[in-house]
N, C-alpha and C positions, 0 to 999 in steps of 0.2 A: 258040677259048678263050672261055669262060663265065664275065664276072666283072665285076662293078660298083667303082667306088674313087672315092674322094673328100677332098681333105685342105683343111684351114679351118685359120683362122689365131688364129679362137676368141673372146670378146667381152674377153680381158683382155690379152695380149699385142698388141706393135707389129709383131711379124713373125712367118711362118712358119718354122720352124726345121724342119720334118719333111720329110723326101720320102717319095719310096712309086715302085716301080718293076713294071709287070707286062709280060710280055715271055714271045714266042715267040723261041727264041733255040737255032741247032743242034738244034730236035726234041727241045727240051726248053723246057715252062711255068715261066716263072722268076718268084715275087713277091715280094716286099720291101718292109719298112716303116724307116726310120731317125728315129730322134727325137735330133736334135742339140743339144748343149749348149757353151755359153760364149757370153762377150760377143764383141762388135762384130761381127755376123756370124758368131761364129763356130764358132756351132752351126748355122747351115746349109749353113757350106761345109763342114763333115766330114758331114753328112749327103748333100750333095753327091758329095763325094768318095766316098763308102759306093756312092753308086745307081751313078756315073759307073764305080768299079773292076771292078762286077759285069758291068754293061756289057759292058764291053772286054774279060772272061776271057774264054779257051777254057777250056770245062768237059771234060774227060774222060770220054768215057760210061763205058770200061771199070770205070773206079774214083771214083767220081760224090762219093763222102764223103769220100773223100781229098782229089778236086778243091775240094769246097767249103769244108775246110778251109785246102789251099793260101789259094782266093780269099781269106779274108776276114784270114787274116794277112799277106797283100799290102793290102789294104784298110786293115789296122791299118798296116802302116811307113806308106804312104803319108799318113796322115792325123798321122800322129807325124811327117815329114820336115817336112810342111808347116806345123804346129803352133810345129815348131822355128825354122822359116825366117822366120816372119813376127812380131812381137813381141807382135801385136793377135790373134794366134792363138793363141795360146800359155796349152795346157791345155786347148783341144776337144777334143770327144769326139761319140759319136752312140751310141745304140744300136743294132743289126741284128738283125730277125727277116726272113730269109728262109726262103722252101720252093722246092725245085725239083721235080718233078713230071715221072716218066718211067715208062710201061707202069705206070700207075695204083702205084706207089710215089711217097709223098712224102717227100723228104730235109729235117729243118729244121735250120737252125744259126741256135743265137741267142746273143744276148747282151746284156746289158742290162735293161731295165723293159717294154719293148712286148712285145705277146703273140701267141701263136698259138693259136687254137682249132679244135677238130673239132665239127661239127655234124652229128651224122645222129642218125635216127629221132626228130627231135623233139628228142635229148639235147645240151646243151652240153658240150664238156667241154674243160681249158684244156690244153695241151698242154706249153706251157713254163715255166719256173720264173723268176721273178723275181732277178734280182741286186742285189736290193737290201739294206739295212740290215735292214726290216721284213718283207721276203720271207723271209730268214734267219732270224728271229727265229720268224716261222710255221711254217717245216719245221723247227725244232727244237720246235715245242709249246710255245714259251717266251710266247706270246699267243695270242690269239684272231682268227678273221675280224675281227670288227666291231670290239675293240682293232687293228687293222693297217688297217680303214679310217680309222680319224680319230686314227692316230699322227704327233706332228707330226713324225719323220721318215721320212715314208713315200717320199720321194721322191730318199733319201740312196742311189745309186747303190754299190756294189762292183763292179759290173764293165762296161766299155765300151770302144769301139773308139775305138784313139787316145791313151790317159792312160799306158798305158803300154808297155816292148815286149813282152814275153810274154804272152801272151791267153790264155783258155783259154773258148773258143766250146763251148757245147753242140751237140751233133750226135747226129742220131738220125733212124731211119724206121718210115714206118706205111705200112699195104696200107692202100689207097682203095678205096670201094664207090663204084656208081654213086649220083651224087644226093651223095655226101658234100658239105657246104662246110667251105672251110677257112676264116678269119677270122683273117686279121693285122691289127693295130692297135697306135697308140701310147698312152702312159697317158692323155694329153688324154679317151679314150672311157672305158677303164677305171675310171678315179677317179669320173667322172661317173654312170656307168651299170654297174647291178648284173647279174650274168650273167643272171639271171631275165630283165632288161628285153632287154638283148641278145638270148637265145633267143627272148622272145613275138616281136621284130622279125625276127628269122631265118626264125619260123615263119609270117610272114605270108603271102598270096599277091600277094607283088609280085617284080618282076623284082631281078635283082642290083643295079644300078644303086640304083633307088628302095630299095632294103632300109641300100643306104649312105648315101645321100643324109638318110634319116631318120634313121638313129643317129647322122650328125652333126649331125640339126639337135637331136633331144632331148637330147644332150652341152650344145648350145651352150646350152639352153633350161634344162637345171637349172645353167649359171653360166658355163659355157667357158672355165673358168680358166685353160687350157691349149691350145695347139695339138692338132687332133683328128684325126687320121689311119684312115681304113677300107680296106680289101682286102677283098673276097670271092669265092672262086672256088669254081667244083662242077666235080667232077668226074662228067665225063662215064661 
């Protein structure tokens, strides 16, 4: 498996709150990015909890979307059980953008504000759709790009693993070329770094590793407001 990742903690928060998971797992490339939210910890044990549940699935090759679906509303009770059980918990939440990766299909299910992209022939292009107040606000045409970058509530969540019990995860597949990259992240990159600046680093000739390694350092370099989380994988 083919893939560099990197996650920072950022120049303005006290903790990292994000995990990220890549993994050969049953003959199937599983990655994962979670960006966890609430106090006293406790948006990293539900992003914890997000990496830790995928973990321990058995995935179902037969029926991979359904499996993945199962997974991540087992991933929601469990972050809602724990949520409830602990007082200091109570109201985490995380984001989840995972891809699983089988005979060059990729499955993503996401939810939340972290992103998925596809990169080939040069082209960027974002895969999943934002759940947020201002993501909503953009697929209705009700603003603009650049009004949704510097909206001050850009970062007002609608949907996430753990707030509530019924979820409703996007899910969906794409055929993989050779050479594709896929590009999961949390918004710590996104807010920071315009898709433009993303693809020129995509399109560089450095290995996967160094290609993550720099988009989180130029995140942290225009202000790192935010926890920075990278994934990159190609497919073979």
């Amino acid at each position: 498996m083919k893939y560099g990742a990197t996650s920072e903690v950022g120049k303005v928060r006290r903790e990292n709150q994000d995990n990220y998971l890549v993994i050969n797992k049953d003959s199937l490339d599983i990655i994962v990015v979670a960006d966890g939210m609430g106090g006293h910890q406790g948006g990293n044990v539900a992003s914890s909890l997000a990496i830790k549940g995928i973990k321990e699935y058995d995935f179902n090759h037969d029926s991979l979307k359904d499996s993945i679906k199962e997974c991540i509303e087992l991933v929601n009770q469990r972050i809602q059980q724990e949520g409830l059980a602990k007082e200091e918990y109570q109201g985490m939440g995380t984001t989840l953008t995972m891809g699983v990766i089988k005979d060059r299909i990729l499955i993503i299910g996401h939810i939340g504000d972290s992103r998925a992209y596809l990169f080939r022939d040069g082209k960027l292009q974002q895969l999943t759709n934002d759940h947020s107040y201002v993501g909503e606000l953009l697929r209705n045409n009700i603003i603009s790009q650049k009004e949704a970058d510097n909206h001050p509530k850009k970062n007002l969540l609608l949907n996430a693993l753990g707030v509530k019990e019924e979820i409703e995860a996007d899910l969906f597949e794409l055929d993989l070329e050779s050479n594709d990259l896929i590009l999961l992240c949390s918004d710590g990159l996104t807010n920071m770094l315009s898709d433009d600046k993303i693809s020129e680093v995509l399109s560089e000739n450095l290995d996967l590793q160094k290609k993550a390694d720099k988009m989180a350092l130029l995140a942290n370099q225009q202000g790192g407001y935010d926890n920075i989380t990278v994934v990159i994988y190609c497919n073979h």
